[in-house]
N, C-alpha and C positions, 0 to 999 in steps of 0.2 A: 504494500500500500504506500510507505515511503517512498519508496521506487519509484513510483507512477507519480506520487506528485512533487517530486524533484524533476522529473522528466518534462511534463504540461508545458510549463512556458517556456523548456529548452525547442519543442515540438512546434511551438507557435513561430517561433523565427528560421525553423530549420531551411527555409529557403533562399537565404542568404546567407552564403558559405564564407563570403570575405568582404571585410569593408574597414581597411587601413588606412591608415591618414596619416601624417608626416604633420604634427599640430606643430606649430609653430608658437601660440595663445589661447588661454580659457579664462575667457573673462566672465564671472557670477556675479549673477546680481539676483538679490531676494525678490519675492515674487511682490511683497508690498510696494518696493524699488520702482517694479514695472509697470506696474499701475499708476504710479507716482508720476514717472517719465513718459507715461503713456496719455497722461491729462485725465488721469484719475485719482486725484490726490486722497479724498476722504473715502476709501475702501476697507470697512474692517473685515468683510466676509470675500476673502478670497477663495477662489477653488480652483484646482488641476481638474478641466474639462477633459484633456484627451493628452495625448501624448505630445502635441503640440499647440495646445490655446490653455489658457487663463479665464476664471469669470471673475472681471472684478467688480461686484457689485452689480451686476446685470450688463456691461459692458466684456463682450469677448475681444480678446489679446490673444494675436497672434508671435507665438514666443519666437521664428523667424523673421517676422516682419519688424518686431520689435528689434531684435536683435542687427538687423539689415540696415534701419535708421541708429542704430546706436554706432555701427562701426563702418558708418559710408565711408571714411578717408583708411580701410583697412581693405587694401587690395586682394587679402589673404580667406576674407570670412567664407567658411563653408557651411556652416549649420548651426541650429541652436537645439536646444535639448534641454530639455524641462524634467527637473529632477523633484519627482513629487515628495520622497522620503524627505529630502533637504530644504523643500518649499523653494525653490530656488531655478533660475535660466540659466544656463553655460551656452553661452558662445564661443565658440569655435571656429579657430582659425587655420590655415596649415595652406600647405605649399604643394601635398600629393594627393590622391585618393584612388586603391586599388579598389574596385569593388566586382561582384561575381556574385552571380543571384540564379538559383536553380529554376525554372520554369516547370513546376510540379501541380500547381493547385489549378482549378478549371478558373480561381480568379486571376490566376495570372495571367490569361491569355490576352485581356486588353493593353499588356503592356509587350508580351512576349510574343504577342500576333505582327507586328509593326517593325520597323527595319532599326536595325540594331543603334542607327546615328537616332533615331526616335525615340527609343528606351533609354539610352543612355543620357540625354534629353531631359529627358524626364525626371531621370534622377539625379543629373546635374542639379535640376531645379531643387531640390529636396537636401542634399547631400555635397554639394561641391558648387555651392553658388555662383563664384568667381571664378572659377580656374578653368581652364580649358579644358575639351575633351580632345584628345591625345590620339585615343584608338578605340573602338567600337563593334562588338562582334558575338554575333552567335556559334557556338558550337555544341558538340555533341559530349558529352564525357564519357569517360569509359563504362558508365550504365547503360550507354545511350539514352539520356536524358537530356534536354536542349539549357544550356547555360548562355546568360547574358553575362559578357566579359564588354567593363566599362573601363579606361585609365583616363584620371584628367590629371593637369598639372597645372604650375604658375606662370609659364612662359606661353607667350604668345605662341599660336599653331606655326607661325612663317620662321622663326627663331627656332623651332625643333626638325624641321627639313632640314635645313645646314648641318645636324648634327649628329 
């Protein structure tokens, strides 16, 4: 019975095998912080909506959006992350991002039906804000299972031709 519920939320993410990142910056700031910076000064009831929104007092916070406008002159920002344990947003910044995502669930197909500069796209938008996507591509693994293989980096696409 332990077994099984140590397993649950490993099961839940099993479809994302790799998502590395070269951080460069983790800037936190409390979730009262962002509601504050966000033009919601008087909020005593905050709450963790979802994995990425905030309710502060009836107004929803987006903790990347928030984090987007916190660190515009940060060439670097890839993501924010809402840490419910610690009430708190980490922004995240960094210079690589390897990521590799199994196409196993029937929900994956709106992402995994689409051409691979599309998916990766996609999770640019999510995971690797700033940085460029590098390399893009579907393959097969040795299950024969279809995997989305994403690399972005911090150097402009014409800058890594040369190199």
């Amino acid at each position: 019975m332990i077994f099984t519920l140590i397993l649950i939320p490993f099961l839940a993410f099993a479809h994302v095998i790799q998502d590395d990142v070269t951080v460069t910056e983790k800037t936190r700031y409390s979730l009262k912080s962002v509601c504050s910076k966000s033009g919601h000064p008087d909020s005593p009831l905050i709450e963790v909506v979802s994995g990425t929104t905030i309710d502060c007092m009836g107004r929803r916070i987006d903790a990347a959006d928030f984090c987007d406008r916190e660190h515009a002159a940060d060439p670097y920002y890839l993501r924010a992350v809402l840490n419910a344990d610690h009430q708190e947003v980490i922004c995240v910044s960094g210079k690589k991002v390897i990521f590799r995502y199994l196409c196993v669930k029937l929900t994956d197909r709106a992402l995994c039906s689409r051409s691979a500069d599309y998916a990766c796209g996609y999770i640019k938008g999510k995971l690797a804000r700033r940085l460029d996507l590098v390399h893009s591509a579907f393959l097969k693994n040795e299950k024969g299972i279809q995997q989305l293989n994403c690399f972005f980096d911090s150097l402009p696409a014409r800058e890594k031709v040369g190199h």
